[in-house]
C-alpha positions in Angstrom: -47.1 -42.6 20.5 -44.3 -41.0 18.1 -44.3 -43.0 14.9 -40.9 -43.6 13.4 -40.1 -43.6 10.0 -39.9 -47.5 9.9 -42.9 -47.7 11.5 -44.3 -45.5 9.1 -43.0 -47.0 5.8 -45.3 -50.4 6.9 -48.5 -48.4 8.4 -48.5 -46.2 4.9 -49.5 -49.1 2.8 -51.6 -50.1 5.1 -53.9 -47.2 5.6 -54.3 -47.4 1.4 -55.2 -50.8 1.5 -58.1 -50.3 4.1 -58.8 -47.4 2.6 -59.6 -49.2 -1.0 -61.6 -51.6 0.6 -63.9 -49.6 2.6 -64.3 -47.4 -0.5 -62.7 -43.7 0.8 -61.4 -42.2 -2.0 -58.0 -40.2 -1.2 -57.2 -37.1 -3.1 -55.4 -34.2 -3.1 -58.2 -31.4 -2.6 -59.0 -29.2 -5.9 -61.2 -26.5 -7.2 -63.3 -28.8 -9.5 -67.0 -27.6 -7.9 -65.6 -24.3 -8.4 -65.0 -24.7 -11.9 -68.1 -26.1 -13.0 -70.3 -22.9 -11.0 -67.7 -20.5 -13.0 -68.3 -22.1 -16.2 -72.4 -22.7 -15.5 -73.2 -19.2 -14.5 -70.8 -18.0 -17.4 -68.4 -15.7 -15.2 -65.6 -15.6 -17.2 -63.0 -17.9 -19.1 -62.3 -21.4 -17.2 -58.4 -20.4 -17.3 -58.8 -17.7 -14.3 -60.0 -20.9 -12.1 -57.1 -22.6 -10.9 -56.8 -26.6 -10.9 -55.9 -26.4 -6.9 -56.3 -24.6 -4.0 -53.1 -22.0 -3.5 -52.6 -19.0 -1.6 -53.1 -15.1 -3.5 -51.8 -12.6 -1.3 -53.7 -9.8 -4.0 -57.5 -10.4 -3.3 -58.7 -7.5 -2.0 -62.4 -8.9 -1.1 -62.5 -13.0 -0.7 -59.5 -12.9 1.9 -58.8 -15.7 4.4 -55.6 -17.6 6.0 -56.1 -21.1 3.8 -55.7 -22.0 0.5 -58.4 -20.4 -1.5 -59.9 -21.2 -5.4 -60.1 -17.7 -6.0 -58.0 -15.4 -8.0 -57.8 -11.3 -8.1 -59.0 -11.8 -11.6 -61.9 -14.0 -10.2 -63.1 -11.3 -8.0 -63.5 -8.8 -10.6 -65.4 -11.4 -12.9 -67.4 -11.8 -10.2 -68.2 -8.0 -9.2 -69.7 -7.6 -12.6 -71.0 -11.0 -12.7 -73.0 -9.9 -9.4 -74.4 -6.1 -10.8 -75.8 -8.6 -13.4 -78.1 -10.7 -11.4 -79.2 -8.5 -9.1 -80.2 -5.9 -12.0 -81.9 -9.0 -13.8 -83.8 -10.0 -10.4 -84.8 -6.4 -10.0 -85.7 -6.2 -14.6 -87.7 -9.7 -13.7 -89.9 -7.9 -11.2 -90.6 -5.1 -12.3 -91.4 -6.9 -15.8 -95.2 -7.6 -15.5 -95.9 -4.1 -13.7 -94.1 -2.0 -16.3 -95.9 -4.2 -18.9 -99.4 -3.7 -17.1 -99.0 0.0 -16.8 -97.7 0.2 -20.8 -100.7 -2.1 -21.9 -103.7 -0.1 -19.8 -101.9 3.3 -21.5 -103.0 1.5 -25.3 -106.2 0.7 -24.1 -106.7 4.3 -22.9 -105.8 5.5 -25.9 -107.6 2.9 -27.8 -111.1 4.0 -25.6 -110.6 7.6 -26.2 -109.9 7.0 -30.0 -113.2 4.9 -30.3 -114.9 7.9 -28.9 -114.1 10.2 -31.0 -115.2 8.2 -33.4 -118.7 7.7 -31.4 -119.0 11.7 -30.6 -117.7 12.6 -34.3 -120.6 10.1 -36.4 -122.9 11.9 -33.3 -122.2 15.2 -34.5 -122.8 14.4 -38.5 -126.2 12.8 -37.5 -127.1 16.5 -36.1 -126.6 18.2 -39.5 -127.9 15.3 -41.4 -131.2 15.3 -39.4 -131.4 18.9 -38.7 -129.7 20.8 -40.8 -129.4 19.0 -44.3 -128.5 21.8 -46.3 -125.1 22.4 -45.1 -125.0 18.9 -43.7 -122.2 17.9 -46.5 -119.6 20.8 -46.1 -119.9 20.8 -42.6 -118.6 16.8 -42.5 -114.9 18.3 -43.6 -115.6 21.0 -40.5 -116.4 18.4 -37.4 -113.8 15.5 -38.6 -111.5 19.0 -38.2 -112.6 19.4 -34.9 -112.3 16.0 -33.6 -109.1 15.1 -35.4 -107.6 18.3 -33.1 -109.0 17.0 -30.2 -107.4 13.5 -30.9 -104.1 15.4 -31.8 -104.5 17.5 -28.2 -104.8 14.4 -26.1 -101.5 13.2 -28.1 -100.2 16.6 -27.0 -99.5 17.3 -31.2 -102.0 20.4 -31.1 -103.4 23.6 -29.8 -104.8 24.2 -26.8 -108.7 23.9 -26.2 -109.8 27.1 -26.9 -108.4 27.7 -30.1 -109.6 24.1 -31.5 -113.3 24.9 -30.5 -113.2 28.4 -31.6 -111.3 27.7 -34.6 -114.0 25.3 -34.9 -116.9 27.7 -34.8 -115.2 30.2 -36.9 -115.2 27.9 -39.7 -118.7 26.7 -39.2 -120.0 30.3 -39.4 -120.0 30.8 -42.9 -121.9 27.8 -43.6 -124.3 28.7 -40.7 -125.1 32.4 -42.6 -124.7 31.2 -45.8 -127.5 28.3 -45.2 -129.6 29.3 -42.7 -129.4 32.9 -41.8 -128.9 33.9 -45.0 -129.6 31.4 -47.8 -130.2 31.6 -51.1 -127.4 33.7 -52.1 -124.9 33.3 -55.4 -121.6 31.6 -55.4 -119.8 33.7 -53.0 -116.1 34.6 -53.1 -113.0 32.7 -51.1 -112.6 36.2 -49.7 -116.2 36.7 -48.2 -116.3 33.4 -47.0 -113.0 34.3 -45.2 -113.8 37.5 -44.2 -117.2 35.6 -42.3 -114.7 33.4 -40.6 -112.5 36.2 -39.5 -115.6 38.3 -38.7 -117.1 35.5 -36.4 -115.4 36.5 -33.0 -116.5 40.2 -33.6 -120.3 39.1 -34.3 -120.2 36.6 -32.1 -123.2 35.1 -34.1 -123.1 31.5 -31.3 -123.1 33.7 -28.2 -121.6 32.1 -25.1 -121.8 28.1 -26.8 -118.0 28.2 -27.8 -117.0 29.4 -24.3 -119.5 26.8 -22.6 -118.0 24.0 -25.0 -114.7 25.1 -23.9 -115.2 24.9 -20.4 -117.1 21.4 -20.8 -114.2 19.8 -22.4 -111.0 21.5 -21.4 -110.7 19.2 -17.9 -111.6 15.8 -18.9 -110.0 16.3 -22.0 -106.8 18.0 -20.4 -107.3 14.8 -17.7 -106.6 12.7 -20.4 -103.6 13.7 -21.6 -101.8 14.1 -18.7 -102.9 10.5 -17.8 -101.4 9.6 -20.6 -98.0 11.1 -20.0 -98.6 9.8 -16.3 -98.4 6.2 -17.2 -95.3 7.2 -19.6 -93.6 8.3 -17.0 -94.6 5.1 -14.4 -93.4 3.3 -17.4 -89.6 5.0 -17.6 -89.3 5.5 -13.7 -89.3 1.6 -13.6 -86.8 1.6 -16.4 -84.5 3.8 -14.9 -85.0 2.2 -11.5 -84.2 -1.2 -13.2 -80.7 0.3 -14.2 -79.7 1.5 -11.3 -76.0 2.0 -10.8 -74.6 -0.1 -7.8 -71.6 1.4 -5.6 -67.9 0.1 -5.5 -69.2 -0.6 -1.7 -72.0 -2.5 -2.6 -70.6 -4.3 -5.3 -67.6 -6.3 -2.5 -70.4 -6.8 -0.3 -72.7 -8.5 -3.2 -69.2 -10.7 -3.9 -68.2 -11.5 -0.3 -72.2 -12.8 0.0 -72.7 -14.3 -3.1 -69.3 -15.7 -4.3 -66.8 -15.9 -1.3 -68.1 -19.0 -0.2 -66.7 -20.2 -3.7 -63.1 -19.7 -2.8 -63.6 -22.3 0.2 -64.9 -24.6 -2.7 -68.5 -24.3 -1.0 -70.5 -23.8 -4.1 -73.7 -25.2 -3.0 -74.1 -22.8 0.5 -76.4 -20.0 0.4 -76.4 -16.3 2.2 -78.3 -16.3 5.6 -81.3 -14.1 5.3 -80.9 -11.7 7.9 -77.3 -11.3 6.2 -78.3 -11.1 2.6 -81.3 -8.4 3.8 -78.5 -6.3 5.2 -76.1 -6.2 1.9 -79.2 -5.8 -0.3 -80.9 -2.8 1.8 -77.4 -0.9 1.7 -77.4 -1.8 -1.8 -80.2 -0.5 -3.1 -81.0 2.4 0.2 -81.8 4.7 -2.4 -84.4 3.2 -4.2 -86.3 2.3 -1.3 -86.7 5.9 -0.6 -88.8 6.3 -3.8 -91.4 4.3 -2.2 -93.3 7.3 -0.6 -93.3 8.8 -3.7 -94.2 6.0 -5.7 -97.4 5.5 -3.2 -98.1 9.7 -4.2 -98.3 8.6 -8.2 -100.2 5.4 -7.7 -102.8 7.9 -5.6 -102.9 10.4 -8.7 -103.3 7.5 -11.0 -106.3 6.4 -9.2 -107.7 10.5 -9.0 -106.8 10.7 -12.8 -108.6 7.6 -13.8 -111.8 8.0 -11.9 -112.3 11.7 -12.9 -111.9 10.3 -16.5 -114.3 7.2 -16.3 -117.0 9.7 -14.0 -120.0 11.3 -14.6 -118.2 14.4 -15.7 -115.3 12.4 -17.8 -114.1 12.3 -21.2 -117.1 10.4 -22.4 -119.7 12.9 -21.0 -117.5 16.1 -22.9 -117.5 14.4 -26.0 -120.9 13.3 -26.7 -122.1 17.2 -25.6 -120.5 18.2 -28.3 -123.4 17.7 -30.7 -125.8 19.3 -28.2 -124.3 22.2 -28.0 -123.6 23.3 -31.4 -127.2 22.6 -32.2 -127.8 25.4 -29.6 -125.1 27.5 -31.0 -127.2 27.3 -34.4 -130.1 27.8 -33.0 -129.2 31.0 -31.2 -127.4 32.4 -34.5 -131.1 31.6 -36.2 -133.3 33.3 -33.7 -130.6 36.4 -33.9 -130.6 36.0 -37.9 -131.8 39.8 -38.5 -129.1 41.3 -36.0 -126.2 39.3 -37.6 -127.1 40.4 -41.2 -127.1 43.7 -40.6 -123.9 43.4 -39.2 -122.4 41.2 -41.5 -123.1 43.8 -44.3 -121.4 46.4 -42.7 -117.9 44.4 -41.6 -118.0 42.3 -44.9 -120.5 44.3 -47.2 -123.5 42.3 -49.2 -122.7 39.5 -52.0 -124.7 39.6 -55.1 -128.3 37.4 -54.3 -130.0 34.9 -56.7 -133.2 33.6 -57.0 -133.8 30.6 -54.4 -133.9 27.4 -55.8 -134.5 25.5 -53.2 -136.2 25.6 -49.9 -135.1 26.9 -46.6 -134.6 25.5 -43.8 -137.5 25.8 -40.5 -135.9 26.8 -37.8 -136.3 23.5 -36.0 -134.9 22.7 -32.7 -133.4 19.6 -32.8 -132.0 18.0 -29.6 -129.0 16.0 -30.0 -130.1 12.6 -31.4 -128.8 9.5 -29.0 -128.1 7.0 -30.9 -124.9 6.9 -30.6 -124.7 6.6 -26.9 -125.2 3.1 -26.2 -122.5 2.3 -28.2 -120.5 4.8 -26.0 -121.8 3.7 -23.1 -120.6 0.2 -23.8 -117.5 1.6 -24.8 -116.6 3.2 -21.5 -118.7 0.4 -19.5 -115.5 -1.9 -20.7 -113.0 0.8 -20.1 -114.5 1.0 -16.3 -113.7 -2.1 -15.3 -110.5 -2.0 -16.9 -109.5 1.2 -14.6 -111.3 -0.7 -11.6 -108.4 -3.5 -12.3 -105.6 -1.8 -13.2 -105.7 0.4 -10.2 -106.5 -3.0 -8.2 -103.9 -4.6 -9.6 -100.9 -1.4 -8.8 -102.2 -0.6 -5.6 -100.7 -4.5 -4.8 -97.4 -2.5 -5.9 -98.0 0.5 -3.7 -94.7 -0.6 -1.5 -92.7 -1.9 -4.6 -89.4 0.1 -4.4 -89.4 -0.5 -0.3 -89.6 -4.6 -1.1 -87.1 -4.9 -3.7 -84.4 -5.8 -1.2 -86.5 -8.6 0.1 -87.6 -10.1 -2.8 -84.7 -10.0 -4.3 -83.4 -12.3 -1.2 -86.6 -14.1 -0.8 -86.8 -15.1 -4.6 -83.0 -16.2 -5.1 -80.8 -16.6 -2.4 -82.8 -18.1 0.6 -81.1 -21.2 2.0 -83.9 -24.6 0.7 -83.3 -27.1 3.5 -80.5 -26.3 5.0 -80.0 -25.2 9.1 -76.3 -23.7 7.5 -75.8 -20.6 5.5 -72.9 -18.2 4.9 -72.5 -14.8 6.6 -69.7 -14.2 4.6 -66.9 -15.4 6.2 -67.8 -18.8 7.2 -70.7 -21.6 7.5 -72.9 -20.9 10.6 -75.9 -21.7 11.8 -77.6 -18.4 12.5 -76.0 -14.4 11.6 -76.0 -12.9 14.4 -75.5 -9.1 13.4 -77.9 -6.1 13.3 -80.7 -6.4 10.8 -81.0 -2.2 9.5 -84.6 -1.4 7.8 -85.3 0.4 4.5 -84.5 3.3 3.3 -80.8 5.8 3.2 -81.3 7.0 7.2 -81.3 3.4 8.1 -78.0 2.3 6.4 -75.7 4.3 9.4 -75.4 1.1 11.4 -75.6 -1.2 8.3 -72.6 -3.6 9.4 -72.2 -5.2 5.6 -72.8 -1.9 3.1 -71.1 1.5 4.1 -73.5 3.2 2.1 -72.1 7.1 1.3 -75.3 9.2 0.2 -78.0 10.3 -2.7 -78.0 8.6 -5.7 -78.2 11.7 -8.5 -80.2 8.7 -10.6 -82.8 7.7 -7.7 -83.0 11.9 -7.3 -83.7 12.4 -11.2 -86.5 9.4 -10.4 -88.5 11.5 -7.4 -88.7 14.4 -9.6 -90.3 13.1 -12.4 -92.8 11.5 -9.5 -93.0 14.7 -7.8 -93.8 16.2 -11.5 -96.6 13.9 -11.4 -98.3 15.6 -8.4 -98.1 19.1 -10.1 -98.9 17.6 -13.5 -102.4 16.9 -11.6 -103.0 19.5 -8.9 -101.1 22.4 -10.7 -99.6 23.2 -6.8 -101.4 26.9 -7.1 -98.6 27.9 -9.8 -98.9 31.3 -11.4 -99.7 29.4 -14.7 -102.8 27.8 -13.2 -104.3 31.5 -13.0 -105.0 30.9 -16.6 -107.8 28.3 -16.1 -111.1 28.3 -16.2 -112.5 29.0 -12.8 -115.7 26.4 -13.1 -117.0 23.9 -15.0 -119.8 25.0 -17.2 -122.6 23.3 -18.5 -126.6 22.4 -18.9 -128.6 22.4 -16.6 -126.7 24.0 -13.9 -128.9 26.7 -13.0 -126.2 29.6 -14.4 -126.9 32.7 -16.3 -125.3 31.6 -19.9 -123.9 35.3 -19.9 -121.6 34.9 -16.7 -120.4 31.8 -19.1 -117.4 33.8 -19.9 -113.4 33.4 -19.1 -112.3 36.9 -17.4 -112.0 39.8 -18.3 -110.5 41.7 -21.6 -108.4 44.2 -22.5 -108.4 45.7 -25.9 -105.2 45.2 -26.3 -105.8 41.3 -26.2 -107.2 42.1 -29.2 -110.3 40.2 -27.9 -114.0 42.4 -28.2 -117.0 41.0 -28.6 -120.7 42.6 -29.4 -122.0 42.2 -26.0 -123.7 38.9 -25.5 -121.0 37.2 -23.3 -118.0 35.5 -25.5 -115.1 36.8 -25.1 -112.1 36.4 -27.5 -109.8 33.7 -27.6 -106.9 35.6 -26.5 -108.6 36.3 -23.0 -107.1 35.2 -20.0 -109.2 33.5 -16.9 -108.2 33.8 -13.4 -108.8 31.0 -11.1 -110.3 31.4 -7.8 -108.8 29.5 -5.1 -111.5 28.7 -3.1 -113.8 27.3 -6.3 -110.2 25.2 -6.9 -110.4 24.0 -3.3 -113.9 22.7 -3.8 -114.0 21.3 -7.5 -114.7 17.9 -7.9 -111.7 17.5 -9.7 -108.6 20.0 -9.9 -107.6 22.1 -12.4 -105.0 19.8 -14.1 -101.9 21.5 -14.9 -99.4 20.1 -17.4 -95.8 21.5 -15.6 -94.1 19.0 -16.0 -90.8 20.4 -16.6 -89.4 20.5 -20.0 -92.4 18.6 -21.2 -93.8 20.0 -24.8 -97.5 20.6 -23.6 -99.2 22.9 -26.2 -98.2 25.2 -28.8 -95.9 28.1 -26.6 -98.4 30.6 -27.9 -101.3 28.6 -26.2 -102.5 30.6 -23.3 -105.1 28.4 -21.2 -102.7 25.2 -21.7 -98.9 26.1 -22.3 -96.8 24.9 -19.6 -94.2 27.2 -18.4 -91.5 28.1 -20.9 -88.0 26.2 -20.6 -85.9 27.3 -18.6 -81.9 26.7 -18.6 -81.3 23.6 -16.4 -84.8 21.7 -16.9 -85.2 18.4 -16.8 -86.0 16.9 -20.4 -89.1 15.9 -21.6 -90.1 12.9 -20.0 -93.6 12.3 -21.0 -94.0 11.7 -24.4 -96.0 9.4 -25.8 -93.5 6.1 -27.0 -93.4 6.1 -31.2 -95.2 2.8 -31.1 -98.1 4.0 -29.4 -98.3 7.5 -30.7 -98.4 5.7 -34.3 -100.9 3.0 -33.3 -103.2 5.9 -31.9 -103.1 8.2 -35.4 -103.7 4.8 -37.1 -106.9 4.4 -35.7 -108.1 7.7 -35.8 -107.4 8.3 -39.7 -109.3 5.1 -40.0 -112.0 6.1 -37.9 -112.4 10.1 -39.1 -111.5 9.4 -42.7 
């Protein structure tokens, strides 16, 4: 029936007044809802929100026929407002595993410094209970040696062989002067020096320094990379947690998260199979780290069992004391030998009466007192490794899952048989669901996703570094390592005990009983590398400062124009919290 104006003037009135008292409210429609979400989630100034719906022929990503809240100006509050949450959802969960894998590096650290402590009071017992004579000066010689080792797990010092045999040197003159020799006057700086100097040469210790070397060049070498391992787990999450979102991905995070604002539907939330497309094109790249990330949670685990084994750091440390007492004892059985050839390479200082008696030639076996207290040491340290690596291996698909935690954790629909699939309110999203991963995006229908991320590639290579940080990949730098491990008790000649062959020109000869100098080079055999319990660990990590570039047994390749940086040092907080203890400890 066609309603005439006169009709209409009387029906007008009418329709208010029943209106009024059956309580509809009439209104003209406005973007009030849409105000209150911009000004709540703090996108931008209230003035870009318009009072009422109009039309904005400029948006580029919210389009539609209707009247719309939106603004161009909206849209590009809400692109950055978008790269802000989802780079907050992906800081929030990757909060507590960066935090676990920073907190288990300190208590590494913390263990190994508590050791040293442990193998350095170890050591002093030996010469107090053995060798009292020299028992003072030779106090300043081991904290020496240990504060070097502490400073070569912090990667601040030599290489391994020149802190033992620097070590040796500088106990030989107290060894001759005590014990070989005693009784003799107040001898010159210069003699004493020219003992030090002349210890290599006489070779007074025969093959202990090179067995001591061999002993503790893996597990201590183990620790340190582990060390700049976890450093690097630590900044791969941080540079994974600032990852840089595409102009692509950034209109589809709008159109899912923010178009539905326009419409003045503030409340509605993404369909799931809608908001796992946009967020697997967004963030393609990362998931492709996953199979890398799984290849540095495996080395972690290889790294921290070799470490807390039978052959591990603790083990190295508390042989130290064993062997030098056999290193002195094998200088005082070849006393007469050495002092003839002493006089000849640094001529005879003036004798004196002897005041006081000598030393017996006594063996004394390392005392083991002190290994209760490491063993409870390390006891706590091995369950701490058996839940730390329990604990990442739940992380082992981390990069892979982001995408659907992220959807899982904030934009599910709660109670609701509506969501948004980015153009309207449905029931159910009815495209194609893509998997993980850049090979999968071709046939994403939300994200046009264009190729590598350079970031993401930076990422894999300090994972792949990891992998030849702890196998060494066969480089021609691992030929410098010591083919075996050597020690007690393993049924070897000590005289095949030695690192490779010499060449004069190394500047390296020795008087025949097996040490070789500590210039020498080792070759490693590949079929002895194949079968060691644990690899040759091999610091290449490129750019990375590993050891003095003079070091030969431990000095990574040298840079190279276009390396990486350094991306494995230890953080300043740590690196200070470790010297602190061991000054405290060794002083």
């Amino acid at each position: 029936m066609e309603l005439s104006p006169k009709r209409l003037k009387w029906l007008l009135p009418l329709c208010l007044l029943l209106a009024r008292f059956s309580g509809v409210h009439l209104r003209s429609p406005s973007c009030h809802e849409v105000r209150t979400a911009f000004q709540l989630r703090q996108i931008g100034p209230l003035n870009l929100v318009p009072d009422f719906p109009g039309r904005d022929g400029d948006l580029q990503i919210c389009t539609h026929d209707g009247p719309t809240c939106c603004t161009k100006r909206m849209e590009e509050r809400y692109q950055v407002m978008v790269r802000r949450e989802v780079l907050q959802s992906i800081h929030f969960l990757s909060y507590e595993l960066k935090y676990r894998i920073e907190k288990n590096g300190e208590a590494f650290q913390e263990a190994f410094t508590s050791l040293i402590h442990i193998a350095s009071n170890h050591t002093n017992s030996l010469f107090k209970t053995g060798y009292r004579t020299m028992a003072k000066e030779a106090t300043e010689v081991v904290k020496g040696l240990f504060t070097d080792l502490s400073l070569y797990v912090l990667d601040l010092s030599r290489n391994i062989d020149d802190i033992v045999l620097s070590f040796f040197d500088s106990l030989f003159p107290l060894v001759y002067n005590r014990l070989i020799h005693p009784g003799l006057s107040e001898v010159s700086m210069d003699y004493l020096e020219c003992l030090r100097l002349a210890r290599q040469d006489i070779n007074p210790f025969g093959t202990y320094p090179m067995k001591m070397v061999a002993e503790m060049t893996r597990p201590l070498q183990a620790m340190k990379t582990l060390l700049q391992v976890l450093n690097i787990g630590s900044e791969v999450l941080n540079m994974t947690k600032n990852v840089v979102f595409t102009r692509e991905c950034s209109r589809a995070l709008v159109k899912m998260e923010y178009c539905s604002h326009c419409h003045g539907l503030t409340l509605i939330k993404p369909c799931v199979a809608y908001c796992f497309n946009v967020m697997r094109g967004c963030l393609a790249n990362v998931a492709d780290i996953d199979s890398y990330w799984q290849g540095y949670i495996s080395n972690l685990d290889e790294l921290t069992s070799f470490i807390t084994g039978p052959r591990g750091v603790e083990q190295a440390l508390l042989r130290v004391a064993p062997l030098v007492n056999e290193a002195i004892l094998h200088a005082q059985l070849n006393g007469p030998e050495i002092s003839t050839t002493v006089s000849k390479v640094c001529d005879q200082p003036q004798e004196r009466a002897l005041t006081a008696p000598l030393d017996s030639t006594v063996r004394v076996p390392a005392t083991a007192s002190f290994k209760p207290q490491a063993a409870t040491q390390f006891a706590n340290l091995t369950q701490r490794r058996r839940d730390f690596m329990n604990y990442i291996r739940r992380f082992r698909t981390f990069h892979a899952s982001l995408a659907e935690q992220i959807c899982e954790d904030e934009l599910l629909p709660q109670d609701s048989s509506t969501c948004w699939n980015g153009e309207s309110v449905v029931e159910s999203y009815t495209n194609r669901v893509v998997g993980n991963g850049l090979k999968e995006q071709a046939n994403n229908p939300e994200v046009k996703v264009r190729g590598p991320d350079s970031l993401v590639k930076k990422v894999i290579d300090m994972l792949l570094s990891v992998d030849t940080m702890v196998h060494g990949k066969r480089s021609k730098q691992l030929e410098q390592w010591p083919s075996r491990e050597a020690g007690s008790g393993d049924g070897k000649n000590e005289d095949t005990e030695s690192s490779g062959d010499c060449d004069d020109e190394d500047g390296c000869t020795g008087s025949g009983s097996g040490e070789v100098g500590r210039k020498k080079k080792t070759n490693v055999l590949e079929d002895r590398a194949k079968n060691s319990i644990f690899p040759a660990v091999a610091p290449t990590l490129k750019g990375a400062k590993v050891a003095s570039p003079s070091s030969s047994p431990d000095t990574a390749a040298g840079s190279k124009p276009g390396a990486a940086p350094n991306h494995c040092s230890l953080s300043s907080v740590a690196l200070v919290t470790m010297l602190g203890l061991l000054c405290h400890w060794l002083l």
